[in-house]
C-alpha positions as CSV (number, residue, x, y, z in Angstrom):
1,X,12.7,-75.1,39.4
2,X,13.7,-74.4,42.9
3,X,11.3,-77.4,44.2
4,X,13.1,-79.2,41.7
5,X,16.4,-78.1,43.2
6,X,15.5,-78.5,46.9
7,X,14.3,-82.2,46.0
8,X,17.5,-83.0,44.4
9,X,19.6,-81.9,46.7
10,X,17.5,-83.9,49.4
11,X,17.7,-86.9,47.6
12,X,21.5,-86.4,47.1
13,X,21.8,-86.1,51.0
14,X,19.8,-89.2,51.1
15,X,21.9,-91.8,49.1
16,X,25.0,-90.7,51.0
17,X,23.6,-90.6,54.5
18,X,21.8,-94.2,54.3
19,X,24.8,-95.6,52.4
20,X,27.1,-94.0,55.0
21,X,24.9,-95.2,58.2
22,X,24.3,-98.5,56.3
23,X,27.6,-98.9,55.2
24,X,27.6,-102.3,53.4
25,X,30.9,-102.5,52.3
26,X,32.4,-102.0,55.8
27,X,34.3,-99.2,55.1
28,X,34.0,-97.1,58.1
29,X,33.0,-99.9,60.6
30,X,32.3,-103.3,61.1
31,X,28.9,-104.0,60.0
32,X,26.5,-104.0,63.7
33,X,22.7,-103.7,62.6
34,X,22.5,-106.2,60.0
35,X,24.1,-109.9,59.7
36,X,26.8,-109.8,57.1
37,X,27.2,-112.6,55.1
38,X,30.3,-112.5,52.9
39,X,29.0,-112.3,49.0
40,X,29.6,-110.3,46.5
41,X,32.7,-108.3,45.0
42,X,35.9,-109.2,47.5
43,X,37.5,-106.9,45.6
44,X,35.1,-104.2,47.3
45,X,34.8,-106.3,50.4
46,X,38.2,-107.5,51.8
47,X,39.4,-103.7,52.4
48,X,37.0,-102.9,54.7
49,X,37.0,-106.3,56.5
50,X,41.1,-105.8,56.5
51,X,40.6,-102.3,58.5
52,X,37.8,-103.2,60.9
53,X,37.2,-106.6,62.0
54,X,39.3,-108.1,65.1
55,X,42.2,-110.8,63.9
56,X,45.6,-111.5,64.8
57,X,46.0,-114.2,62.0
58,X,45.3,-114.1,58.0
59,X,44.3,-116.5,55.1
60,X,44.7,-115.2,51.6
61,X,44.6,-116.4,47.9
62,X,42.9,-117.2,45.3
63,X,39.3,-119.4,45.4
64,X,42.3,-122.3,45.9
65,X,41.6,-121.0,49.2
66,X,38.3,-119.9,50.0
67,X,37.2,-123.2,51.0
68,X,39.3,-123.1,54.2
69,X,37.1,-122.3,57.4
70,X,38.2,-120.4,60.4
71,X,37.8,-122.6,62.9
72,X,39.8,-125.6,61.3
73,X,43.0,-123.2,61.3
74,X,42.5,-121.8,64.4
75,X,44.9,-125.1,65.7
76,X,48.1,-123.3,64.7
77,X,46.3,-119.5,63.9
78,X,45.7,-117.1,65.9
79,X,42.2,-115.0,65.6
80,X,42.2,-115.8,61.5
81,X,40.4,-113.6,59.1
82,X,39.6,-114.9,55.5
83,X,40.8,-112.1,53.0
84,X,40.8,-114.3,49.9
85,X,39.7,-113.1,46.3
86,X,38.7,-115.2,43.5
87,X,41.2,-114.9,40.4
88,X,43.5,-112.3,42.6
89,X,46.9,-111.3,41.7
90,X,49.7,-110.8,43.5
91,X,49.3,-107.1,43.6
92,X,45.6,-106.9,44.8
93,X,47.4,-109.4,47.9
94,X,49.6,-106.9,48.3
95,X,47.6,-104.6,49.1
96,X,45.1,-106.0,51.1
97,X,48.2,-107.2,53.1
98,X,49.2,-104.0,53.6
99,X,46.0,-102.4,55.5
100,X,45.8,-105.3,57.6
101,X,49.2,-104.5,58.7
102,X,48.8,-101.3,59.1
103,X,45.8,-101.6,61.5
104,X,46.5,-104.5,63.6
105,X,49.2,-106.9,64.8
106,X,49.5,-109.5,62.4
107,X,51.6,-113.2,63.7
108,X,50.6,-115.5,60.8
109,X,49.7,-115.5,57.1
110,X,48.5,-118.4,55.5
111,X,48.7,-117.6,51.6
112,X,48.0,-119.7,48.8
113,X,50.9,-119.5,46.2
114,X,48.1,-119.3,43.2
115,X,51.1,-119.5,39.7
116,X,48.0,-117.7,37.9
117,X,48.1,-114.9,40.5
118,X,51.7,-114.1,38.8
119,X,50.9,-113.6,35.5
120,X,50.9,-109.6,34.2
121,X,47.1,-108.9,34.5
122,X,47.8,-104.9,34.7
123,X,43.9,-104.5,32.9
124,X,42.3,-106.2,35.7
125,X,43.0,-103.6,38.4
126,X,41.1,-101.2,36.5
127,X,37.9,-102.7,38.4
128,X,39.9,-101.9,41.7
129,X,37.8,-99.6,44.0
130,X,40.9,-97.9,45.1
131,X,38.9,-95.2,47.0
132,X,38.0,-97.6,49.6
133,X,41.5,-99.2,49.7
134,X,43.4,-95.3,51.2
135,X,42.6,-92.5,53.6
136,X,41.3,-89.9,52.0
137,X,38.1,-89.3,53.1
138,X,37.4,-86.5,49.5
139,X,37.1,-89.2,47.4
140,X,34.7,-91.7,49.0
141,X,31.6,-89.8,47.8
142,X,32.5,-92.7,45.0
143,X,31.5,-95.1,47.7
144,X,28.7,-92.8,49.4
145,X,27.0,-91.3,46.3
146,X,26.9,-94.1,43.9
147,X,23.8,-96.4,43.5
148,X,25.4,-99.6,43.4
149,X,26.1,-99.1,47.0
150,X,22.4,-97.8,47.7
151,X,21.6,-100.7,46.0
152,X,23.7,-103.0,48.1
153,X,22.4,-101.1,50.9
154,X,19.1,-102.5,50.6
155,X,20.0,-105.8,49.8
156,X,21.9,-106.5,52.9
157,X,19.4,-104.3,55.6
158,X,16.8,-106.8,54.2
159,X,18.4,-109.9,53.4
160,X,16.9,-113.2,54.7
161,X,20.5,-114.3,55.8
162,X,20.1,-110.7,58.2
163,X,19.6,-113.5,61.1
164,X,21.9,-112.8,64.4
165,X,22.0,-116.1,65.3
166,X,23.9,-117.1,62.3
167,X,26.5,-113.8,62.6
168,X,29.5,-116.5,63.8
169,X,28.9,-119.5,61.4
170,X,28.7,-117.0,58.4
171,X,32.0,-115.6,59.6
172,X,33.7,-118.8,59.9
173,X,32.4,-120.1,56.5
174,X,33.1,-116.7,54.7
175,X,32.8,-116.6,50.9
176,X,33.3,-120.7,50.9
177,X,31.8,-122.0,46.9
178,X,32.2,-125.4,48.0
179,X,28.5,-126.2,48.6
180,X,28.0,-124.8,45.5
181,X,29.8,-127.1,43.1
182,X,29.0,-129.9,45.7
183,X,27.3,-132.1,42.7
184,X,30.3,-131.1,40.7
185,X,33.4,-132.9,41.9
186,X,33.5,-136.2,39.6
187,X,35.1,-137.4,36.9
188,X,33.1,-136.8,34.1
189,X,33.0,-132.7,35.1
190,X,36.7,-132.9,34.8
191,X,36.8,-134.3,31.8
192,X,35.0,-132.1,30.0
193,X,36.9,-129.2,31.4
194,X,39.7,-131.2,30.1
195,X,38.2,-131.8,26.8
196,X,37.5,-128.1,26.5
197,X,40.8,-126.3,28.0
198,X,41.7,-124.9,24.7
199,X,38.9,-122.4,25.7
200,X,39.1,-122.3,29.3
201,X,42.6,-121.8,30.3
202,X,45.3,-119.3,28.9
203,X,48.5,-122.4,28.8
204,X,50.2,-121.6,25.8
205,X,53.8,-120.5,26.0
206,X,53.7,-117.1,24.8
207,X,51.1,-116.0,27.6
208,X,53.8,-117.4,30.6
209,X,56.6,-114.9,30.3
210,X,59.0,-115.7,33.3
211,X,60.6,-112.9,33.8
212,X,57.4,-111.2,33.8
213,X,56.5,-113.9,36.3
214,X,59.7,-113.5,38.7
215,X,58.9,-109.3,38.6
216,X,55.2,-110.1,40.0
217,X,56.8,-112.2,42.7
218,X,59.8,-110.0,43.5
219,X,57.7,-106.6,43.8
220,X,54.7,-108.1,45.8
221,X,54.6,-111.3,47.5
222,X,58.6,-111.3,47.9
223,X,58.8,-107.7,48.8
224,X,55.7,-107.9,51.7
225,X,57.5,-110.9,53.4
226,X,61.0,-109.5,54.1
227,X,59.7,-106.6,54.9
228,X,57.9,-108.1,57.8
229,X,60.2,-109.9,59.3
230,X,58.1,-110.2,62.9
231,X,55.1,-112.0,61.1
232,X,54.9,-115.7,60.3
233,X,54.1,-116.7,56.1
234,X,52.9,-120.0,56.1
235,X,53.2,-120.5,52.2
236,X,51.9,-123.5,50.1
237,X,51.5,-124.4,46.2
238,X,48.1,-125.5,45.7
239,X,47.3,-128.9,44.8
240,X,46.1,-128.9,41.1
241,X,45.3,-131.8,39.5
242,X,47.8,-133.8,37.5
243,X,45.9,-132.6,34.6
244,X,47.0,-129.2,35.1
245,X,50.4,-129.4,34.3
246,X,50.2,-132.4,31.6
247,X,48.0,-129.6,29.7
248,X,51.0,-127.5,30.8
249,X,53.6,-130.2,29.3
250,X,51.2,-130.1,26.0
251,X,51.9,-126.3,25.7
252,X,55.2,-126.0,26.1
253,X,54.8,-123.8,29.0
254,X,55.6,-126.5,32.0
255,X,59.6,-125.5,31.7
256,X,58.4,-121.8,32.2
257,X,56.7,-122.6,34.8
258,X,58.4,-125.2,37.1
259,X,61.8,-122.4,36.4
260,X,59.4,-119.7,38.0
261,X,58.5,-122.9,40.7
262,X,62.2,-122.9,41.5
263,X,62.9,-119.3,41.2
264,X,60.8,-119.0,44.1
265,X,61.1,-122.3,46.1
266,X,65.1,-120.4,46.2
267,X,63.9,-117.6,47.5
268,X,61.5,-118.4,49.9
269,X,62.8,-121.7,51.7
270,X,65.9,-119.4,54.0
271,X,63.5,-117.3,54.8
272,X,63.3,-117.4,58.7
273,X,60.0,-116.1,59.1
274,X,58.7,-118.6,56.0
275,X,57.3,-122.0,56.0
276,X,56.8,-123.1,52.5
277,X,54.7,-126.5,51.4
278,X,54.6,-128.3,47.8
279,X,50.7,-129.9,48.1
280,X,51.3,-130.2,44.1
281,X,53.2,-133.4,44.6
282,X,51.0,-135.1,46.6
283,X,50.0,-138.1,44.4
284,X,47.1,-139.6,46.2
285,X,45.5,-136.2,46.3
286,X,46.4,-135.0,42.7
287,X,45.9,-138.2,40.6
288,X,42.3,-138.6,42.3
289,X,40.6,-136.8,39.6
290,X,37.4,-137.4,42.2
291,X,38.9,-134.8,44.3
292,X,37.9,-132.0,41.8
293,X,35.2,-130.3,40.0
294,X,37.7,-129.2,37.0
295,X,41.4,-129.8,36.2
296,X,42.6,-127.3,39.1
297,X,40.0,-126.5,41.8
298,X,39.6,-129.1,44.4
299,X,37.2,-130.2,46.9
300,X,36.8,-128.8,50.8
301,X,38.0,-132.2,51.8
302,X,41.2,-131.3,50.2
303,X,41.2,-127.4,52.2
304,X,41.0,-130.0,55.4
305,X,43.5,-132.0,54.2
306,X,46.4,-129.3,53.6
307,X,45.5,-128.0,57.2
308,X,46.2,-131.3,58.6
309,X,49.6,-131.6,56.7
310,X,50.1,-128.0,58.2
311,X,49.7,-129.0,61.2
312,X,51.7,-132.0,61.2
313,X,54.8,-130.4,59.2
314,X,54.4,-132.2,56.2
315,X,55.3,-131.5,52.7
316,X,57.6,-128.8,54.3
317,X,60.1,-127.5,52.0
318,X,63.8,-127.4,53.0
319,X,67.4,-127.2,51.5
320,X,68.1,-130.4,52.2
321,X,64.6,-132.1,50.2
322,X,63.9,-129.1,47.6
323,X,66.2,-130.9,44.8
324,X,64.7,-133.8,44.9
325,X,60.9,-132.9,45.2
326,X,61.9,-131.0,41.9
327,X,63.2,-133.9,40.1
328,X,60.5,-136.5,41.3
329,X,58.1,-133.7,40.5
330,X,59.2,-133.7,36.8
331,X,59.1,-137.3,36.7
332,X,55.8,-137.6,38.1
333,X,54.4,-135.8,35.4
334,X,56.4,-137.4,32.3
335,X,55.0,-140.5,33.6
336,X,51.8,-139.8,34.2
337,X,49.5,-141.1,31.1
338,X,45.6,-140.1,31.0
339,X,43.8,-142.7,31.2
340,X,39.8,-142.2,30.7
């Protein structure tokens, strides 16, 4: 019994000392004797990256913004970081936001205005790791004695992307999806995820509740940017396709939704220290239904695009052109008929 014991207690002091020396979520250092290459949970990976990488500069969304790489931005960003998470919300931004403030000097934000990040998606945090997201040191034997990090332990110490020669472009072309879905992004993929949307996408009107919707903006997003006054928020609405909001239209959830659109286009555009850009009317880009692989996500080509506009101030929002982008918005859509 006492062998039994001793050899527990040894394999106890194992799994937390290789996890902890290993560390292959980040958590107490950036990673050093293996190449880390960006998969898995972001959930479990962005807060770690947040506290000890080396950036001045953020991009962060949803996978509308994934397919961004580091070194296109770099024209008008400062030492970016990726720090995006597929299907976030605007509370798991919020936080993330918040430790890389906390440990460095942020200038710029690039962030993805994702309308699905909004919705009330309280259930979803339950798969939060929040003992890697604070300080207190007590609870991360969750992190340190648990074999799904042992596991991922392993996996990285002897992965075949462990190369040091690729350290650089994997961090430039962190969690990108767009190679993929390369084969993906055609027509006839979108219209099947058209054809099927009644089980793919949550559009009726009872599940967009906009006051529900203006709360997830005001205590988050909002909330993060005017307190932060000294750091840039370069802010855009995602290009979906056309298709997106005529499925909207069909619903009965579009007037929801372009309300919340202008609930926050009011409260974001005399912002000093915001920039916000409307991608979503851009008609040569959201009418090519060859620019996407479904009815919202589109192609890296279109991640390159929006940098260019960026860059070039287009599609900037203002008080003087916000009315009217809202009114020719509307009417783009009314007018639109699918055609295939």
């Amino acid at each position: 019994m006492n062998y039994l014991i001793v050899n527990i207690i040894l394999f106890i002091c194992f799994i937390v000392s290789f996890n902890c020396i290993i560390d292959p979520f980040q958590h107490y250092r950036k990673a050093t004797i293996y190449t880390f290459d960006y998969s898995g949970n972001q959930k479990y990976l962005n807060p770690g990256l947040a506290k000890n990488y080396d950036f001045n500069s953020i991009i962060i969304g949803t996978s509308m913004t994934e397919n961004f790489t580091l070194d296109k931005t770099k024209f008008f960003m400062n030492k970016p970081i990726k720090l995006s998470i597929a299907g976030g919300k605007a509370y798991e931004f919020k936080q993330i936001l918040d430790i890389a403030f906390s440990n460095h000097e942020i200038e710029t934000v690039l962030f993805g205005l994702d309308i699905y990040s909004f919705l009330n998606a309280k259930e979803s945090y339950n798969d939060i790791p929040y003992y890697l997201y604070d300080n207190n040191f007590f609870n991360d034997y969750k992190y340190l004695l648990n074999l799904d990090t042992l596991k991922r332990s392993f996996n990285v110490l002897l992965s075949k992307k462990n190369n040091i020669n690729e350290s650089e472009d994997n961090y430039n072309h962190m969690f990108e999806w767009q190679d993929n879905y390369q084969k993906n992004f055609n027509l006839e993929n979108v219209i099947n995820n058209w054809e099927n949307r009644e089980t793919i996408f949550k559009h009726k009107k009872s599940f967009w509740d906009l006051k529900q919707l203006e709360n997830n903006f005001d205590n988050n997003l909002y909330k993060i940017i005017v307190e932060n006054k000294n750091k840039k928020f370069i802010i855009f609405f995602p290009p979906y396709s056309i298709l997106t909001y005529k499925d909207w239209q069909e619903k009965e959830s579009l007037d929801t939704i372009l309300e919340f659109k202008e609930y926050m286009y009011n409260k974001l555009i005399f912002l000093e220290n915001v920039n916000l850009y409307d991608f979503q009317i851009a008609k040569n880009i959201t009418h090519n239904l060859g620019n996407y692989k479904d009815i919202t996500h589109y192609s890296q080509n279109i991640n390159f695009w929006i940098i260019d506009q960026i860059y070039n101030g287009n599609f900037l929002l203002n008080s003087g052109n916000k009315n009217k982008i809202e009114i020719d918005f509307r009417q783009q859509i009314n007018q639109y008929k699918i055609k295939f």
